[in-house]
C-alpha positions in Angstrom: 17.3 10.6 54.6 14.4 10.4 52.1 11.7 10.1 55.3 13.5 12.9 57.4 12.6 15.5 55.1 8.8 15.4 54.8 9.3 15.2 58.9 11.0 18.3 58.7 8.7 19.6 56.5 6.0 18.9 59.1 7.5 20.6 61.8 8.0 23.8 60.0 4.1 23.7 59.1 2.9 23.2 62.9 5.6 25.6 64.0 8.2 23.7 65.4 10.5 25.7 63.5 10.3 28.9 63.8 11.7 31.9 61.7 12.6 35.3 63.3 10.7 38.1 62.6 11.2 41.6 62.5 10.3 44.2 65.1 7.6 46.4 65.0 10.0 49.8 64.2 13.5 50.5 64.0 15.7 53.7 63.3 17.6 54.9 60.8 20.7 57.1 61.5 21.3 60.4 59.3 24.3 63.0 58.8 22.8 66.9 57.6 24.6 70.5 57.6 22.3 73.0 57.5 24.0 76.0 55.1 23.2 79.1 56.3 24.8 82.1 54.8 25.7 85.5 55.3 25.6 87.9 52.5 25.0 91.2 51.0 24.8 93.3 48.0 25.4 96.8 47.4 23.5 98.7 44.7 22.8 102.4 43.8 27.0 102.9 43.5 29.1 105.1 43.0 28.0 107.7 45.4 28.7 111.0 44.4 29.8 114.0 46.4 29.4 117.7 45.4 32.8 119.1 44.9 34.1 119.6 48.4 36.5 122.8 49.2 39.3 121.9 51.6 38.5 121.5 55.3 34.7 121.6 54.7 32.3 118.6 54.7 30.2 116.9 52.6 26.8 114.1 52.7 26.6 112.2 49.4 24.1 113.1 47.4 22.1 109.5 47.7 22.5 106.9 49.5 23.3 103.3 48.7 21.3 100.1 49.2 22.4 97.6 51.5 20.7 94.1 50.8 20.7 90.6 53.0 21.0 88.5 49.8 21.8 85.5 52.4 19.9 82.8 53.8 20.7 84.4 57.9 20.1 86.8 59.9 22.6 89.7 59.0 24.5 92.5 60.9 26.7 94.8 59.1 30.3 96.0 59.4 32.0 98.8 58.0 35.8 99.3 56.8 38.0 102.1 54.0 39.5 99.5 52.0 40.6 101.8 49.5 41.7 105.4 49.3 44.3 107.8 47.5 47.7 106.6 48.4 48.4 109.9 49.6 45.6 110.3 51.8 45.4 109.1 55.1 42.4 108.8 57.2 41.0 110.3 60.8 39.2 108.0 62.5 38.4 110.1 65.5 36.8 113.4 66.2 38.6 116.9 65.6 39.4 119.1 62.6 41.0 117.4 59.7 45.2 118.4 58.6 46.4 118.2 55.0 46.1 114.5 53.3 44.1 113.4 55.8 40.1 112.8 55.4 37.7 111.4 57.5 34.5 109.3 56.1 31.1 108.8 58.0 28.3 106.6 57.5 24.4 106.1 58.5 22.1 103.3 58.0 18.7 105.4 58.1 15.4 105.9 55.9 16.1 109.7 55.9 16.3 110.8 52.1 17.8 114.8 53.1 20.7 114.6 55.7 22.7 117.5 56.7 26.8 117.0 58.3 25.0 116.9 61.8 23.4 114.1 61.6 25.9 112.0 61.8 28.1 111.7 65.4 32.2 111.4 65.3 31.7 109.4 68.5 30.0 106.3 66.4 29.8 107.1 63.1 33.3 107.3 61.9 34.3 104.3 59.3 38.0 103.5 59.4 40.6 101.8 57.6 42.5 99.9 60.8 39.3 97.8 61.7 35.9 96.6 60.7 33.6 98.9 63.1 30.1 96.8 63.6 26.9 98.9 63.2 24.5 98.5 66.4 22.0 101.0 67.5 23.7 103.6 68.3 27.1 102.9 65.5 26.3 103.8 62.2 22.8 105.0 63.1 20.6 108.1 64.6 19.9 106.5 67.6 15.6 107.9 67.8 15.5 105.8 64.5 13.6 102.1 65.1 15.7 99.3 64.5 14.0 98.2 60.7 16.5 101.1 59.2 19.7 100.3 61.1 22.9 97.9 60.0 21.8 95.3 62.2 19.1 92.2 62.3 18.6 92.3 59.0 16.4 89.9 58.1 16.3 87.8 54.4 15.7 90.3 51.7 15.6 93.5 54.4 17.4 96.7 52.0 18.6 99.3 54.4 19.7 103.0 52.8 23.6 103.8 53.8 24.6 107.4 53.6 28.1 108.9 53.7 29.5 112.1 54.9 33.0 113.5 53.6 35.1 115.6 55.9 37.6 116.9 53.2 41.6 117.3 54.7 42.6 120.5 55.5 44.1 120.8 51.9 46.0 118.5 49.6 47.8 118.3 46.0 45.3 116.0 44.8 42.6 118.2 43.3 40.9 115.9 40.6 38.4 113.5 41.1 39.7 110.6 43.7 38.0 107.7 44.4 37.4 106.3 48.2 36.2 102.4 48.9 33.9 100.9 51.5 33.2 97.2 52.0 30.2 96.0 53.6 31.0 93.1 55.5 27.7 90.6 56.2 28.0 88.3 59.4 25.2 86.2 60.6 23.4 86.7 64.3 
Protein backbone atom coordinates (compact mmCIF):
# COMPACT_ATOMS: atom_id res chain seq x y z
CA UNK A 1 0.00 0.00 0.00
CA UNK A 2 2.86 2.30 1.14
CA UNK A 3 4.44 2.26 -2.80
CA UNK A 4 0.87 2.76 -4.38
CA UNK A 5 0.47 6.06 -3.07
CA UNK A 6 3.53 8.07 -4.33
CA UNK A 7 2.31 6.12 -7.81
CA UNK A 8 -0.80 7.77 -7.52
CA UNK A 9 0.64 10.78 -6.57
CA UNK A 10 2.52 10.69 -9.94
CA UNK A 11 -0.25 10.21 -12.00
CA UNK A 12 -2.17 13.07 -10.71
CA UNK A 13 1.04 15.37 -11.43
CA UNK A 14 1.41 14.22 -15.19
CA UNK A 15 -2.32 14.29 -15.59
CA UNK A 16 -3.46 10.98 -15.55
CA UNK A 17 -6.02 12.02 -13.21
CA UNK A 18 -7.89 14.45 -14.10
CA UNK A 19 -10.32 16.84 -12.14
CA UNK A 20 -13.46 18.43 -13.72
CA UNK A 21 -13.51 21.81 -14.35
CA UNK A 22 -16.09 24.33 -14.59
CA UNK A 23 -17.56 25.88 -17.74
CA UNK A 24 -16.76 28.98 -19.12
CA UNK A 25 -20.57 30.66 -17.99
CA UNK A 26 -23.55 29.46 -16.56
CA UNK A 27 -27.07 31.05 -15.57
CA UNK A 28 -28.66 31.97 -12.72
CA UNK A 29 -32.51 31.83 -12.54
CA UNK A 30 -34.55 34.83 -10.85
CA UNK A 31 -38.24 35.49 -9.66
CA UNK A 32 -39.29 39.66 -9.79
CA UNK A 33 -42.83 41.55 -9.68
CA UNK A 34 -42.53 44.75 -10.85
CA UNK A 35 -45.20 47.01 -8.53
CA UNK A 36 -46.70 49.39 -10.42
CA UNK A 37 -49.46 51.48 -8.92
CA UNK A 38 -52.34 53.46 -9.59
CA UNK A 39 -53.08 56.37 -7.41
CA UNK A 40 -54.28 59.76 -6.90
CA UNK A 41 -54.83 62.63 -4.53
CA UNK A 42 -57.22 65.23 -4.39
CA UNK A 43 -56.38 68.61 -2.98
CA UNK A 44 -57.91 72.26 -3.10
CA UNK A 45 -61.36 70.58 -1.25
CA UNK A 46 -64.24 71.36 -0.27
CA UNK A 47 -65.46 73.09 -3.33
CA UNK A 48 -67.77 75.58 -2.64
CA UNK A 49 -70.87 76.63 -4.53
CA UNK A 50 -72.67 80.06 -4.44
CA UNK A 51 -75.94 79.56 -2.81
CA UNK A 52 -78.04 78.05 -5.58
CA UNK A 53 -81.97 79.01 -5.87
CA UNK A 54 -84.08 75.98 -6.83
CA UNK A 55 -84.04 74.73 -10.40
CA UNK A 56 -81.08 76.94 -11.37
CA UNK A 57 -77.47 75.86 -11.83
CA UNK A 58 -74.34 76.44 -10.53
CA UNK A 59 -70.02 75.95 -11.49
CA UNK A 60 -68.07 75.84 -8.19
CA UNK A 61 -66.23 78.51 -7.53
CA UNK A 62 -62.57 76.73 -7.99
CA UNK A 63 -61.65 73.78 -9.09
CA UNK A 64 -59.95 70.90 -7.39
CA UNK A 65 -56.57 69.25 -8.12
CA UNK A 66 -56.37 65.88 -9.39
CA UNK A 67 -52.79 64.28 -8.87
CA UNK A 68 -51.13 60.81 -10.24
CA UNK A 69 -49.38 60.26 -6.89
CA UNK A 70 -48.72 56.57 -8.50
CA UNK A 71 -45.95 54.91 -10.05
CA UNK A 72 -48.39 54.29 -13.69
CA UNK A 73 -49.84 55.63 -16.17
CA UNK A 74 -53.33 56.95 -14.83
CA UNK A 75 -56.90 57.48 -16.26
CA UNK A 76 -59.57 58.76 -14.19
CA UNK A 77 -63.18 57.67 -13.20
CA UNK A 78 -65.84 59.53 -11.67
CA UNK A 79 -68.76 58.36 -9.22
CA UNK A 80 -71.50 60.40 -6.23
CA UNK A 81 -70.67 58.35 -3.43
CA UNK A 82 -72.29 60.48 -1.14
CA UNK A 83 -75.33 62.80 -1.09
CA UNK A 84 -78.37 63.97 1.10
CA UNK A 85 -80.38 60.92 1.85
CA UNK A 86 -83.25 62.71 0.55
CA UNK A 87 -81.82 63.59 -2.66
CA UNK A 88 -81.71 61.63 -5.48
CA UNK A 89 -79.67 62.17 -8.49
CA UNK A 90 -80.37 62.74 -12.55
CA UNK A 91 -77.96 61.23 -14.47
CA UNK A 92 -79.24 62.19 -17.84
CA UNK A 93 -80.23 65.31 -19.63
CA UNK A 94 -83.57 67.35 -18.89
CA UNK A 95 -84.91 69.73 -16.26
CA UNK A 96 -84.45 68.63 -12.75
CA UNK A 97 -87.93 67.63 -10.31
CA UNK A 98 -87.97 68.20 -6.45
CA UNK A 99 -85.15 66.08 -4.43
CA UNK A 100 -83.41 65.35 -7.30
CA UNK A 101 -79.96 67.09 -8.45
CA UNK A 102 -77.72 66.52 -11.09
CA UNK A 103 -73.79 67.03 -10.72
CA UNK A 104 -71.24 67.76 -13.71
CA UNK A 105 -67.65 67.64 -13.93
CA UNK A 106 -64.65 68.89 -16.29
CA UNK A 107 -61.06 68.15 -16.32
CA UNK A 108 -59.79 71.49 -18.11
CA UNK A 109 -57.10 74.38 -17.44
CA UNK A 110 -59.96 76.88 -17.81
CA UNK A 111 -59.93 79.11 -14.48
CA UNK A 112 -63.74 81.06 -15.52
CA UNK A 113 -66.40 78.44 -16.64
CA UNK A 114 -69.90 79.30 -17.22
CA UNK A 115 -73.08 76.17 -17.01
CA UNK A 116 -72.40 75.82 -20.82
CA UNK A 117 -69.45 74.43 -20.84
CA UNK A 118 -70.12 71.54 -19.67
CA UNK A 119 -72.37 68.85 -22.09
CA UNK A 120 -75.27 66.53 -20.30
CA UNK A 121 -74.39 64.01 -23.09
CA UNK A 122 -70.69 63.30 -21.29
CA UNK A 123 -70.38 65.26 -18.50
CA UNK A 124 -72.89 63.98 -16.07
CA UNK A 125 -71.20 62.11 -12.85
CA UNK A 126 -73.59 59.47 -11.39
CA UNK A 127 -74.16 57.53 -8.45
CA UNK A 128 -75.06 53.96 -10.27
CA UNK A 129 -71.58 53.66 -12.05
CA UNK A 130 -68.03 54.74 -12.28
CA UNK A 131 -68.20 56.92 -15.73
CA UNK A 132 -64.39 56.91 -17.22
CA UNK A 133 -63.17 60.35 -18.48
CA UNK A 134 -61.79 60.14 -22.26
CA UNK A 135 -61.67 62.89 -24.54
CA UNK A 136 -64.73 63.78 -25.02
CA UNK A 137 -66.27 62.52 -21.11
CA UNK A 138 -65.49 64.81 -18.59
CA UNK A 139 -63.76 67.16 -20.93
CA UNK A 140 -64.25 70.21 -23.63
CA UNK A 141 -63.43 68.24 -26.42
CA UNK A 142 -61.09 71.40 -28.49
CA UNK A 143 -58.95 71.13 -25.18
CA UNK A 144 -55.42 68.99 -25.84
CA UNK A 145 -55.18 65.92 -24.03
CA UNK A 146 -52.32 67.35 -21.11
CA UNK A 147 -55.72 68.89 -19.29
CA UNK A 148 -58.07 65.94 -19.58
CA UNK A 149 -58.81 62.79 -16.91
CA UNK A 150 -56.87 60.55 -18.89
CA UNK A 151 -52.90 59.54 -19.59
CA UNK A 152 -51.91 61.06 -16.81
CA UNK A 153 -48.57 60.63 -16.41
CA UNK A 154 -46.39 60.39 -12.84
CA UNK A 155 -46.79 63.66 -11.01
CA UNK A 156 -49.31 65.17 -13.99
CA UNK A 157 -52.13 67.61 -11.70
CA UNK A 158 -55.18 68.10 -13.76
CA UNK A 159 -57.86 71.01 -12.51
CA UNK A 160 -61.62 69.25 -11.97
CA UNK A 161 -64.54 71.60 -12.06
CA UNK A 162 -68.07 70.91 -10.96
CA UNK A 163 -71.39 72.27 -12.06
CA UNK A 164 -74.64 72.01 -9.68
CA UNK A 165 -77.96 71.69 -11.37
CA UNK A 166 -80.09 72.40 -8.07
CA UNK A 167 -83.72 70.05 -7.91
CA UNK A 168 -86.59 71.75 -8.80
CA UNK A 169 -87.13 72.48 -4.96
CA UNK A 170 -86.68 70.59 -1.85
CA UNK A 171 -87.11 70.79 2.20
CA UNK A 172 -83.60 70.75 2.63
CA UNK A 173 -82.53 74.42 2.57
CA UNK A 174 -79.24 74.45 4.73
CA UNK A 175 -75.91 73.75 3.71
CA UNK A 176 -75.80 69.87 2.32
CA UNK A 177 -72.85 68.23 1.55
CA UNK A 178 -72.38 66.10 -1.90
CA UNK A 179 -69.20 63.40 -2.34
CA UNK A 180 -67.15 62.53 -5.38
CA UNK A 181 -64.41 59.79 -5.58
CA UNK A 182 -61.76 59.84 -7.99
CA UNK A 183 -61.04 56.49 -8.89
CA UNK A 184 -57.16 55.99 -10.44
CA UNK A 185 -56.69 52.91 -12.81
CA UNK A 186 -53.50 52.31 -14.72
CA UNK A 187 -53.30 52.32 -18.79
Amino acid sequence: MKKLIPIVALLAIMGFITQVEAAPTDTCGMSVTVSVAASVSVTDEPLQFQTVSAGTSDVSDSGCTVTNDGSALNYYKLKITDKPATWTVKEDAGSTVWDEFRLLALFTSNTSLVTGDFDTADDIVKSTAETQASSTAYAITAEGASVKGYDCTKTAARKLWFRFDAPSGTDLTTQQWITVTVYAYQT
